[in-house]
C-alpha positions as CSV (number, residue, x, y, z in Angstrom):
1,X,1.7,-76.5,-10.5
2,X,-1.9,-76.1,-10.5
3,X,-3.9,-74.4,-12.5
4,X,-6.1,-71.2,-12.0
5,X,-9.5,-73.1,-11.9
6,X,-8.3,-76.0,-9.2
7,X,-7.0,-72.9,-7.1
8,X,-10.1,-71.1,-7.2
9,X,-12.1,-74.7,-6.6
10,X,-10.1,-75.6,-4.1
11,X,-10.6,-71.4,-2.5
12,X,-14.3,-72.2,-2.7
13,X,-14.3,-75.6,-1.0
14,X,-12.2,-73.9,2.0
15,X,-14.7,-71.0,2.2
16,X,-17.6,-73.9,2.7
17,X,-16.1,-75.2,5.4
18,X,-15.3,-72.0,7.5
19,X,-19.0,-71.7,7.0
20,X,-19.8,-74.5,8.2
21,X,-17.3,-74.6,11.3
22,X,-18.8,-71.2,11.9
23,X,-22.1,-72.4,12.0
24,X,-21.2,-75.5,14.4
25,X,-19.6,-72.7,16.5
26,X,-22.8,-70.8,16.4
27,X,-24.7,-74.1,17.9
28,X,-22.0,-75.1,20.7
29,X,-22.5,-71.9,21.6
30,X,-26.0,-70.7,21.6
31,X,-27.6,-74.3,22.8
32,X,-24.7,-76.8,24.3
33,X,-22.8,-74.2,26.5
34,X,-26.7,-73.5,27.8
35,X,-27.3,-77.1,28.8
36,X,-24.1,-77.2,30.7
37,X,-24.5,-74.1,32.6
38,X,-27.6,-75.3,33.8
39,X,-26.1,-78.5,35.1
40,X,-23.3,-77.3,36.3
41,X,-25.9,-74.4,38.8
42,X,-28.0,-77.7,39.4
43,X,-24.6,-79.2,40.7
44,X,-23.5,-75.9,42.8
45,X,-27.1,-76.0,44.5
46,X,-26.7,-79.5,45.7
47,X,-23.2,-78.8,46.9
48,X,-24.5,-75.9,48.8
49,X,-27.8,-78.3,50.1
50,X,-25.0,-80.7,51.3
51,X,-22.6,-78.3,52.9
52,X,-25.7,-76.8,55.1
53,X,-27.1,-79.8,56.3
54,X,-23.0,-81.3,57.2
55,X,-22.8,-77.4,59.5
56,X,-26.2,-78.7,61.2
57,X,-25.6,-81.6,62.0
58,X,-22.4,-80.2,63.7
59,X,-23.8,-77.7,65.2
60,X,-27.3,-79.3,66.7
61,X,-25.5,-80.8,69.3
62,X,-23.7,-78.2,70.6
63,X,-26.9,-76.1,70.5
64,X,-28.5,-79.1,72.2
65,X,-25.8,-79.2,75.2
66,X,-26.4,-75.5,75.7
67,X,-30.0,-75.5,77.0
């Protein structure tokens, strides 16, 4: 069975390393999450460039045809 003082080492090494999971929460959240929102709107704006030029280019022609 172990002994008081291993227990209460073995309480203070598991309260170092919430701290430090908590603090590499912290920084996914606050910096990497940032980064990928950003390239994930760059992404979504391209999409969006493609999908207009794809309806013009469809719908020059008939424009064209109609004059």
């Amino acid at each position: 069975m172990a002994t008081a003082k291993e227990n209460s080492q073995r309480i203070n090494k598991i309260e170092t390393d919430v701290a430090v999971i908590k603090k590499d929460i912290s920084t996914i959240k606050s910096n990497h999450l940032k980064h990928i929102e950003d390239d994930v709107k760059k992404i979504d704006m391209r999409l969006w460039a493609i999908l207009i030029i794809l309806v013009a280019s469809v719908f020059i022609p008939f424009v064209k045809n109609l004059w």
